[in-house]
C-alpha positions in Angstrom: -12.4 -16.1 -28.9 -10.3 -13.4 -28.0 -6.8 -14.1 -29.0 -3.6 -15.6 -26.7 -2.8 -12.5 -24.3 -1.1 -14.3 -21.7 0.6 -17.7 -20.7 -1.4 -20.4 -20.9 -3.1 -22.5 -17.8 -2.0 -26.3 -18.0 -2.5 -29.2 -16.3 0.5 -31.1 -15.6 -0.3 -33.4 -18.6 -0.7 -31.0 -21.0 2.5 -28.7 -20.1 3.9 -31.8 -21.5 1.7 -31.9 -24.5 2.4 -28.1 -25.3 6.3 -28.8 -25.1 6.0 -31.6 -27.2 3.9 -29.7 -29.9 6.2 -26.6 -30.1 9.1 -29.5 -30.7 7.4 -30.8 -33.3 5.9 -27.1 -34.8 9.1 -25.5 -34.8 11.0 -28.1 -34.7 13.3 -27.8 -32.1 14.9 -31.0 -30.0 13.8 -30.9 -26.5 17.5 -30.5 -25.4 17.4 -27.1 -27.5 14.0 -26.0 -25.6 15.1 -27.0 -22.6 18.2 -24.8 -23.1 16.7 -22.0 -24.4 13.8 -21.9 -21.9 16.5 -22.1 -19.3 18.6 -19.4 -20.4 15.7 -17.1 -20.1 15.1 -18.1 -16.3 18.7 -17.3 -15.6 17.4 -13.8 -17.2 14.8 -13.9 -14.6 17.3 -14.6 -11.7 19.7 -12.4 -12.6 16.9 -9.8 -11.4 17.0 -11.8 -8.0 20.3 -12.4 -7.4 22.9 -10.4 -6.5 26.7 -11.9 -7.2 28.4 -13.0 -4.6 25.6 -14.8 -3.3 25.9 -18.3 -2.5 23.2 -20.9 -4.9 22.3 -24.5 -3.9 20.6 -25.9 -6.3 18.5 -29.4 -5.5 17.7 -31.4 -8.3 15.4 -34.5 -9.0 15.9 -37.1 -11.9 13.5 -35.8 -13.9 13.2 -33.1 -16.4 12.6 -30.6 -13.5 16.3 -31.4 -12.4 17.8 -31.4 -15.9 16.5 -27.6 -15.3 18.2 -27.0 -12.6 21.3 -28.8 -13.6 21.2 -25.9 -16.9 20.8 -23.1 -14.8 23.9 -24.5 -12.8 25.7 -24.3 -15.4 25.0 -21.1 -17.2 25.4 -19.5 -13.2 28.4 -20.6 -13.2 29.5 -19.3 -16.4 28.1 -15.9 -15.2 30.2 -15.9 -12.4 27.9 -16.6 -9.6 28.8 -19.1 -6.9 26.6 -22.1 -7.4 26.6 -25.4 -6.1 24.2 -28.4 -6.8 22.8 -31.8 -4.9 22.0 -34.0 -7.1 19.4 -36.9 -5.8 21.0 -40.3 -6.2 18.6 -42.7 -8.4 20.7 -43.7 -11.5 17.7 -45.8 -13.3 15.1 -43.3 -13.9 17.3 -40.3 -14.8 16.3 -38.9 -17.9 18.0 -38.1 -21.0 18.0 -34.6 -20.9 19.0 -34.8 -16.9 21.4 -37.4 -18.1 23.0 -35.0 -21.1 22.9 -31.9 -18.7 24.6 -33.9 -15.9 27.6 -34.8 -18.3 27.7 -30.8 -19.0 27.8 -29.8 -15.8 30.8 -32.3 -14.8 33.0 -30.1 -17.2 32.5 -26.8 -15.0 33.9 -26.1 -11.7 30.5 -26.3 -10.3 30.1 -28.8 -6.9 28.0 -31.1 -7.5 26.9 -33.4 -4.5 25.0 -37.3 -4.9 22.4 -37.5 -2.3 21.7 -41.2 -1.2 19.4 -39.9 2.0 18.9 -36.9 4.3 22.3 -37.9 6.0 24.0 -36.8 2.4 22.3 -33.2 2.2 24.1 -29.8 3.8 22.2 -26.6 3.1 23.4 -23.4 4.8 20.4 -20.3 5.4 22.6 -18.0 4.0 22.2 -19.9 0.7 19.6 -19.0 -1.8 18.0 -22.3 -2.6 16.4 -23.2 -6.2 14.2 -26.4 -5.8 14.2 -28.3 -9.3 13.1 -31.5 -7.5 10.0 -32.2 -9.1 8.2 -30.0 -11.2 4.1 -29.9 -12.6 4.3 -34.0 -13.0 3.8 -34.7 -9.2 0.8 -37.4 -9.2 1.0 -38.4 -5.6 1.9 -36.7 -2.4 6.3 -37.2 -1.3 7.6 -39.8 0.3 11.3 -41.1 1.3 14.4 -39.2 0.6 12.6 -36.2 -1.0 10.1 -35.5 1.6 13.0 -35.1 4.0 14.5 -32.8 2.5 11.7 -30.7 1.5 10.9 -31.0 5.5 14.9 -29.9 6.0 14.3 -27.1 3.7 11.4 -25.8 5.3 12.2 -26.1 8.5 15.6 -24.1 8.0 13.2 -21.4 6.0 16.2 -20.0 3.5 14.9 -18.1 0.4 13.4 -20.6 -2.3 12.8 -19.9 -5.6 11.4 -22.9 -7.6 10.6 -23.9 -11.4 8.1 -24.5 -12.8 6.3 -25.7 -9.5 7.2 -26.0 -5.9 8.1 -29.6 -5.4 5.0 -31.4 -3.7 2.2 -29.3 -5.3 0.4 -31.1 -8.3 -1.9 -29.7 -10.8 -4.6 -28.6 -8.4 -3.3 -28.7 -5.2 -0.6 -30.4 -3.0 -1.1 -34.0 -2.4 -1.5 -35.2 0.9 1.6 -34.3 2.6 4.2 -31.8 2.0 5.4 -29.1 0.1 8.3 -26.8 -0.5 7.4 -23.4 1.1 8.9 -21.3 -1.8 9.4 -17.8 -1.7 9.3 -17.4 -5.8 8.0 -19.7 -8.3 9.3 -19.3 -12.1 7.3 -20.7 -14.0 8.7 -21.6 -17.7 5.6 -20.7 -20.2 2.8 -22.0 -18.7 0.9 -21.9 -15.6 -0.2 -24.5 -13.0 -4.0 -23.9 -11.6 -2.8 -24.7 -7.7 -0.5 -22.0 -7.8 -3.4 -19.4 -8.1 -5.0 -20.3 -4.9 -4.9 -18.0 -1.9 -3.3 -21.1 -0.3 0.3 -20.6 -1.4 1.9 -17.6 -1.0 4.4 -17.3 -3.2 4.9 -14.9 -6.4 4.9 -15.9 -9.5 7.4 -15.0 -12.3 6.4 -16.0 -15.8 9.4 -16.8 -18.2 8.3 -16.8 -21.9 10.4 -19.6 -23.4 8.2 -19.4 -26.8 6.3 -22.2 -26.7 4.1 -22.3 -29.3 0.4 -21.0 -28.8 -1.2 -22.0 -32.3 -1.2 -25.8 -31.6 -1.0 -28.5 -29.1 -3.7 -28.6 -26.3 -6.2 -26.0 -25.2 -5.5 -24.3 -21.7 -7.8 -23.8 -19.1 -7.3 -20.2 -19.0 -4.7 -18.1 -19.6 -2.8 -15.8 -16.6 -2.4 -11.8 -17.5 0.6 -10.2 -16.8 2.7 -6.7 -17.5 4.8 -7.2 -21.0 2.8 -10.0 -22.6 -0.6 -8.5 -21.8 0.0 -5.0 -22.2 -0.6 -5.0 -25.7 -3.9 -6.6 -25.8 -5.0 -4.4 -22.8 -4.2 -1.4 -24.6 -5.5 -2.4 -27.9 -9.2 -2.9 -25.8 -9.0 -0.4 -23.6 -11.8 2.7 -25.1 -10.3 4.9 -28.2 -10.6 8.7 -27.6 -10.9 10.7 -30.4 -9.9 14.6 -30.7 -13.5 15.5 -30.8 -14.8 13.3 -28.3 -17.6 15.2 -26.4 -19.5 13.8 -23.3 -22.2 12.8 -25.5 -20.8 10.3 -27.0 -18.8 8.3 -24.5 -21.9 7.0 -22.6 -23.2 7.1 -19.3 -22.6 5.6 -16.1 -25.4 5.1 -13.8 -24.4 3.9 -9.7 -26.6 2.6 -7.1 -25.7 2.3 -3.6 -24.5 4.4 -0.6 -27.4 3.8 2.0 -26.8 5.6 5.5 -23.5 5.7 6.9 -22.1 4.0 3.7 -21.8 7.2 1.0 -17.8 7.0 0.4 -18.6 3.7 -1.6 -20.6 4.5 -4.2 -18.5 7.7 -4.1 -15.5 6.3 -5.1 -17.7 4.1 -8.0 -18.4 7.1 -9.6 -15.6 8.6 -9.2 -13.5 5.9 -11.1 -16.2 5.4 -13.2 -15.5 9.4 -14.5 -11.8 9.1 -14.1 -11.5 6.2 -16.5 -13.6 8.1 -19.4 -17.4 7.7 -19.1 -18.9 10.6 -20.3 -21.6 11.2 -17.9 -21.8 9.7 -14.5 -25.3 9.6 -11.9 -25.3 8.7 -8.6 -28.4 7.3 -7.0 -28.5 7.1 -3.4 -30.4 8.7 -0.5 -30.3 12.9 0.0 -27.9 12.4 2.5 -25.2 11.1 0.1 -25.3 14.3 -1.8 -22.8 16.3 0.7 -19.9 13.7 -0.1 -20.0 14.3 -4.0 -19.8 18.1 -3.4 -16.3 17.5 -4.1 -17.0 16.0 -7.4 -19.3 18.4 -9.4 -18.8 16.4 -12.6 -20.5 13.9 -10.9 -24.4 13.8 -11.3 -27.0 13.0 -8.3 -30.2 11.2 -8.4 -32.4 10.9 -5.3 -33.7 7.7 -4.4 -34.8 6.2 -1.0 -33.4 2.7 -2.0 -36.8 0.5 -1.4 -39.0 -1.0 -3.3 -41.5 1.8 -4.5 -38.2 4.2 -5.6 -37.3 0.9 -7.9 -40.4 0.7 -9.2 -40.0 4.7 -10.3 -36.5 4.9 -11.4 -36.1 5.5 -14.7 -33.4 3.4 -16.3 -33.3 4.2 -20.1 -30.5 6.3 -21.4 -27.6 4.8 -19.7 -25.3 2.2 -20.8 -23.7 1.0 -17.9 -25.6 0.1 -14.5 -23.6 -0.3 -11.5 -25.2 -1.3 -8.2 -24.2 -2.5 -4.3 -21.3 -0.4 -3.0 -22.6 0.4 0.1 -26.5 -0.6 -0.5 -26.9 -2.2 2.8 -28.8 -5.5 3.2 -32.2 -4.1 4.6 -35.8 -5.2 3.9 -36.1 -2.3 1.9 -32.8 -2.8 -0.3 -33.7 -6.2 -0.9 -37.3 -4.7 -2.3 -35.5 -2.4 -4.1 -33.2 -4.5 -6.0 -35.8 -7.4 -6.4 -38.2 -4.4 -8.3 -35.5 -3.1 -10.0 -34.5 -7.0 -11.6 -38.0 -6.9 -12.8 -37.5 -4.0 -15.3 -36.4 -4.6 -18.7 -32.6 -3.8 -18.3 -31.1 -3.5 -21.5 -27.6 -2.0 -20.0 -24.9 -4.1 -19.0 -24.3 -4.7 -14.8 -22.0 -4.7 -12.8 -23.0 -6.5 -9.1 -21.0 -5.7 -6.3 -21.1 -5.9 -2.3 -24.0 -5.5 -0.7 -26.4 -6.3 -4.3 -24.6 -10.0 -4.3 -25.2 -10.2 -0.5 -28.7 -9.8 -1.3 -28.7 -12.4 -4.1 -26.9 -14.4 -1.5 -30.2 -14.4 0.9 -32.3 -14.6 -1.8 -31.1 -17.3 -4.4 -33.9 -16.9 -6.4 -32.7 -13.4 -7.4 -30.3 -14.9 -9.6 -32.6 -15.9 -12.4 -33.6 -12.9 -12.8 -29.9 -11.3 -13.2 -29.6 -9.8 -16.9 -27.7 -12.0 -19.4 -24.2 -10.3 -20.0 -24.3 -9.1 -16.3 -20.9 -9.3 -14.1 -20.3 -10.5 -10.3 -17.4 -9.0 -8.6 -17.4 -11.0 -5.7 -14.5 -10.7 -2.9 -14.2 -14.6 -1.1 -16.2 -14.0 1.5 -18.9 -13.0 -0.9 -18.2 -15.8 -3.3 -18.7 -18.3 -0.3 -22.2 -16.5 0.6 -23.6 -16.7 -3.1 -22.0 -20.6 -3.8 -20.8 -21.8 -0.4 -17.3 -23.2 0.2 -15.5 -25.8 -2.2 -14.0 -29.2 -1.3 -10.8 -27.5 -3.7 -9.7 -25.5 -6.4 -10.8 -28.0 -9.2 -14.2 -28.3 -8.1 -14.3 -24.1 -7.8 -13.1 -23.6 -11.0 -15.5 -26.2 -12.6 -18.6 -24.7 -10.7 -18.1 -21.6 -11.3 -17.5 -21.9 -15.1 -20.2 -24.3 -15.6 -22.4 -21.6 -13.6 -21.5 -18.5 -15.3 -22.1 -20.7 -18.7 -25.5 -21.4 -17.8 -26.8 -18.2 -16.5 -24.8 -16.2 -19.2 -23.1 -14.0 -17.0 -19.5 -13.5 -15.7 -18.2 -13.7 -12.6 -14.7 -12.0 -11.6 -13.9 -14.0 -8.2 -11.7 -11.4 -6.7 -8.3 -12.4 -4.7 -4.6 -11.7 -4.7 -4.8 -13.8 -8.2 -8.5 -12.4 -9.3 -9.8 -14.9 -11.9 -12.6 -14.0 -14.3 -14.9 -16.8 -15.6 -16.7 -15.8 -18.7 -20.0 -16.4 -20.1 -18.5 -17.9 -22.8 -16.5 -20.9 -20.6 -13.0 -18.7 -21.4 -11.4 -18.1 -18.0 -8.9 -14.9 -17.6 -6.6 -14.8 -14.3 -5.0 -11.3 -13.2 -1.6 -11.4 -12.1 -1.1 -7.6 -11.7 -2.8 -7.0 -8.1 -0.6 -6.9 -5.4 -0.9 -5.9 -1.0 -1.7 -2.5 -2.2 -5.0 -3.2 -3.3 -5.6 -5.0 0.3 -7.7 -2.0 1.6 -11.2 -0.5 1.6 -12.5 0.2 -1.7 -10.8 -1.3 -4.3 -13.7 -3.4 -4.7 -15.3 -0.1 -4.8 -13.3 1.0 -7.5 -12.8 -2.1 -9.4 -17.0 -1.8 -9.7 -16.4 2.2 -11.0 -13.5 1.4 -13.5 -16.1 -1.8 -14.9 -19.1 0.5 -15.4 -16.9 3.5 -16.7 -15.8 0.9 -19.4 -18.7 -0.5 -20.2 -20.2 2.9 -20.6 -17.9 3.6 -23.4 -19.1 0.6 -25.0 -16.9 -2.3 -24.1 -18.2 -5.7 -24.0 -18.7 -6.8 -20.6 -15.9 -9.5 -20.7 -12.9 -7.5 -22.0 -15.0 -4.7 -19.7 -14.2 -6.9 -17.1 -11.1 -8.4 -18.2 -9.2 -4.4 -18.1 -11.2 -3.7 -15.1 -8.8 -5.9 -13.1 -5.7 -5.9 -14.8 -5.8 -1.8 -14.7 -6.9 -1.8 -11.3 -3.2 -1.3 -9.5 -3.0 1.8 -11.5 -5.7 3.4 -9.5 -4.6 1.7 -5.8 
C-alpha cells in the first residue's frame, strides 16, 4: 500500500472513530483536540478574512457548534469583529459546546439564543461561518434549522463552513436542503459528497494531526499542495547526470485521425516534456505537418484500420498511449479491436475516442491489458458505465470494476478521482477552471504515458499524472 499522502476520506461515522483514536493514541482530551484543530482553522481564515470585516457565526448543539463557538472566541481575541447565534436547545448540547459556551461568555463577543427564524438577524455584508451541523447529518433538516439555512441562502452572503455544509451527509444531501457554502474547511478529513460535481464549493483542508497509524481505514484519501508534495516528488522519475535517451524509455501515441491531429500532438508533446526519452506518433500522413514544429518528436505512418493494426509493430516501447483524436469510425474500431488482440506487454493509457469505442463495443473491455488506465471525462464515464443513482453507488461500481478487470480508472472532474486496481482510491484536489479547456485531457494522457515510459507503475503513473497536471494548463 502506498503510504498516507493526503487527508483521509471518512464517512461520517468514522470521522468520529479517527478523533476518538488520535485521543486515545496520543492521548489528548477531546477539549484539547477540539482546540488545537480549531486554532489551525482560524490559521486558515485569517487567509480569508480581512479585519474589519464583520463575522456571524451560527452554531448547532453539537460538536459542529462547539467549533464554531472556539473560532468565536480565538476571532475575537485576534481582533476581528465576530458575533455568534447560538441555536436554543438546552438538553442535547454537548459537553464540549457546553465548556466552549461558558468560554465564550467571558469575551465581549455577542452572542444571540435562537428560539425560531423570528430570533435570527443576518446582514449580507457579513461573512457567515455555518457550524450548524457538521459530517453527522443522518436525515434531511427540518424546523428551526431548515429556516435558517433557507434564510441564509436566500440572502446569498459569503459562507464558509466546517467540516461540512449543514444539510449534506456522508454521500450526498438528504432530501431537502442545504447551506449553499462558498468555502468548506474541512478539519483532517474528508467527506465523499463534497467531491461531487454537485456542490460547488472549495475545499480547504486544515491538518489538525489526527493520527493516521490507527483507528479506521478511509475510503480514499484526497491529494493536495503541502501534504502531498512530498510523496509526489519522491515518485515522480529520478534523472541522473548521465541520463541519455536510451535509457528513459519510449512513448509510443495513437490517434489524430483527419481533422483531429492537434490531439495526439499535444500527447506527445507532454509525453517529451515530462521526460520520456523517445516519443512516436502514429497517425495518418496527414498528421505529419503539425509535428514539424516538434522535431524531437518521432512519426510513424499508419492508416488507423484494422489491417495497419494487424502490422504495427509494438515491441520496444514501454508506454502505449491511444485515442486522442482517433475518431469512432468502422475502421478505428477495427483498428483498436486488432490491436487488443496483440500481446501488449506495455502499460496503456485509454483516452477519448479509444474508450468511446469500448463504449459501443463492451466486449472490448475483456480484452483491455491488465495494469491498463482509463482516463475518462463524465460524459465518457457515462458512455462506458451509464449514469449512477449517486455518488455511493459510483464509487462502489467503479472500484469493484477496476478490481475485477485489474485496471484503473481516473474518472476525470473538477475533483478527478482515481480508482486503483488494487481497491485504493486517490482524489486530486489540485485542478482548478484553468484546466476547463480543450486538451487537458489530451495532455493528462501525454504526462501518463511520458511517466510510465520512465518506468513508473501505472498507479502512482497515474496518481502524478493528475496532481501535476495544473502545472502544464
Amino acid at each position: 500500500m502506498i503510504k498516507q499522502i493526503g487527508f483521509p476520506i471518512f464517512s461520517s461515522e468514522n470521522k468520529k472513530l479517527a478523533d476518538k483514536s488520535t485521543i486515545l493514541a496520543e492521548p489528548i482530551p477531546s477539549i484539547d483536540l477540539l482546540e488545537r484543530a480549531c486554532y489551525q482553522l482560524v490559521r486558515k481564515l485569517e487567509k480569508e478574512i480581512s479585519l474589519g470585516v464583520p463575522i456571524h457565526i451560527v452554531c448547532g448543539n453539537g460538536n459542529n457548534g462547539a467549533d464554531g463557538l472556539c473560532i468565536a472566541r480565538i476571532l475575537n481575541f485576534k481582533g476581528y469583529l465576530v458575533e455568534v447565534s447560538v441555536l436554543q436547545n438546552q438538553s442535547q448540547y454537548t459537553i464540549e459546546h457546553n465548556i466552549q459556551f461558558r468560554l465564550l461568555e467571558l469575551t465581549t463577543v455577542k452572542i444571540t439564543r435562537v428560539k425560531n427564524i423570528e430570533d435570527f438577524f443576518i446582514s449580507k455584508d457579513q461573512i457567515i461561518i455555518d457550524a450548524i451541523v457538521g459530517s453527522g447529518l443522518n436525515k434531511a433538516l427540518d424546523g428551526e434549522i431548515k429556516d435558517i439555512v433557507l434564510k441564509i441562502n436566500e440572502l446569498n452572503p459569503i459562507v464558509f463552513s466546517i467540516d461540512n455544509p449543514t444539510g449534506i451527509g456522508t454521500w450526498d444531501h438528504f432530501e431537502g436542503h442545504y447551506i449553499h457554502a462558498n468555502k468548506t474547511f474541512c478539519l483532517g478529513t474528508v467527506s465523499p459528497a463534497l467531491l461531487s460535481r454537485n456542490y460547488q464549493q472549495d475545499i480547504v483542508c486544515v491538518d489538525i494531526g489526527l493520527n493516521e497509524t490507527q483507528g479506521p481505514t478511509p475510503l480514499g484519501w484526497f491529494l493536495t499542495k503541502g501534504k502531498s508534495t512530498e510523496f509526489i516528488e519522491s515518485t515522480l522519475p529520478k534523472h541522473k547526470k548521465h541520463d541519455h535517451k536510451g535509457n528513459r524509455g519510449h512513448a509510443l501515441v495513437i490517434g489524430g485521425n483527419t481533422g483531429m491531429h492537434g490531439a495526439i500532438c499535444m500527447t506527445a508533446k507532454m509525453a517529451s516534456q515530462v521526460g520520456a526519452g523517445n516519443v512516436t506518433i502514429c497517425s495518418h500522413m496527414n498528421t505529419l505537418p503539425y509535428i514539424t514544429t516538434m522535431p524531437e518528436i518521432q512519426f510513424k505512418e499508419s492508416a488507423l484500420d484494422g489491417k495497419a493494426a494487424d502490422y504495427l509493430e509494438i515491441e520496444g516501447y514501454e508506454s502505449i498511449a491511444i485515442g486522442p483524436g482517433l475518431g469512432v469510425s468502422a475502421k478505428t474500431t477495427a483498428f483498436l479491436s486488432f490491436m487488443l488482440g496483440k500481446r501488449i506487454i506495455a502499460p496503456m493509457v485509454f483516452d477519448a475516442d479509444a474508450l468511446n469505442i469500448i463504449a459501443k463495443n463492451k466486449n472490448l473491455i475483456q480484452r483491455v491489458p491488465e495494469n491498463s488506465i482509463f482516463t475518462p471525462h463524465p460524459k465518457e464515464l457515462e458512455r462506458l458505465f451509464g449514469k449512477f443513482d449517486n455518488e455511493n453507488s459510483k464509487w462502489k461500481f467503479l472500484s469493484e470494476f477496476a478490481r475485477k478487470q485489474k485496471i484503473h480508472i481516473l474518472a476525470k472532474d473538477t475533483y478527478s478521482i482515481l480508482f486503483c486496481a488494487d481497491g485504493e482510491i486517490y482524489v486530486n484536489g489540485t485542478g482548478n477552471e484553468r484546466l476547463a479547456k480543450g486538451g487537458s485531457g489530451d495532455k493528462l494522457t501525454g504526462l501518463i504515458a511520458g511517466y510510465l515510459a520512465q518506468g513508473l507503475k501505472a498507479k502512482h503513473a497515474a496518481i502524478c499524472g493528475m496532481f501535476e497536471l495544473i502545472e502544464f494548463a
